[in-house]
N, C-alpha and C positions, 0 to 999 in steps of 0.2 A: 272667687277670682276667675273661674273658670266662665261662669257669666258675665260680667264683664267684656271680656274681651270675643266675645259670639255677640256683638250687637246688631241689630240688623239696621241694614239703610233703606230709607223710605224714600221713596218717590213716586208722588200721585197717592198718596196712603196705601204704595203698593210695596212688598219687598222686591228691591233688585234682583236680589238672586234667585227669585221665582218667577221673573220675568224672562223669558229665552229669545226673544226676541229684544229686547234691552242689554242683554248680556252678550250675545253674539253679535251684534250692531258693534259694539267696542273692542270686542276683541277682535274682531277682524278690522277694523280702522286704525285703532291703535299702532297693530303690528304692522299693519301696511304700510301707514304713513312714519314708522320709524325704520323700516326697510327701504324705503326710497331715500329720507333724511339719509342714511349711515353712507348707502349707496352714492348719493349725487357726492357728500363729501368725501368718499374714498376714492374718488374719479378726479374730482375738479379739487380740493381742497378749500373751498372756501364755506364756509362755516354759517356765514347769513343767510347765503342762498339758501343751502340745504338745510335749515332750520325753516326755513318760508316755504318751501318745497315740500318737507314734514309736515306743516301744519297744515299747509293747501291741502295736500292729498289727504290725511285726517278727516279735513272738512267734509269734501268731496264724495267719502267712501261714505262716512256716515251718515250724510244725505240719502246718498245714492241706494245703501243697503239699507236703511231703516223704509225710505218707500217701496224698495222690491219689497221685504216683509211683510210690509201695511197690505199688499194688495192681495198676501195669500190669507185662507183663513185661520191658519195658527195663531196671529197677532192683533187685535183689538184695535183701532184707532184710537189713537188719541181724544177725537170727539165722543167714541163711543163708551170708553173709561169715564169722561166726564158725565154724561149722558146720568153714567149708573151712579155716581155721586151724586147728582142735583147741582152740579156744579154751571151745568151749560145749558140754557134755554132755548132753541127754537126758534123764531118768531115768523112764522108762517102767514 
């Protein structure tokens, strides 16, 4: 039972949760954009806005922190994950 439910999630044949750079990209967007979401409706009360507002900022932050990440060298590219697959060719 106890196995079971320790599954691990893959993405890119990698596990998420030994990604830190995958893992902090979310967390800090996540809570961001549902601090601004709670915020614009505890202000203004309307409810669309600040659901649009939640997921803009989301959007935003995860861009925005996933390419800070990319630029230092803790965090692998994208192309360079695929690279070590064989997944991504080249064509020079």
């Amino acid at each position: 039972m106890a196995e079971e439910s320790e599954k691990e999630v893959m993405f890119m044949n990698r596990e998420i949760s030994k990604m830190p750079c995958f893992r902090e990209t979310f967390l800090y967007s996540i809570s961001s954009g549902l601090a601004v979401g709670l915020i614009h409706f505890m202000l203004t009360s309307k409810v669309q806005r600040s659901s649009h507002l939640a997921f803009g900022t989301y959007g935003c932050v995860t861009l925005a922190y996933w390419v800070q990440r990319q630029n230092r060298k803790g965090c692998p590219s994208v192309q360079e994950i695929l690279k070590k697959k064989n997944y991504f060719f080249l064509q020079n």
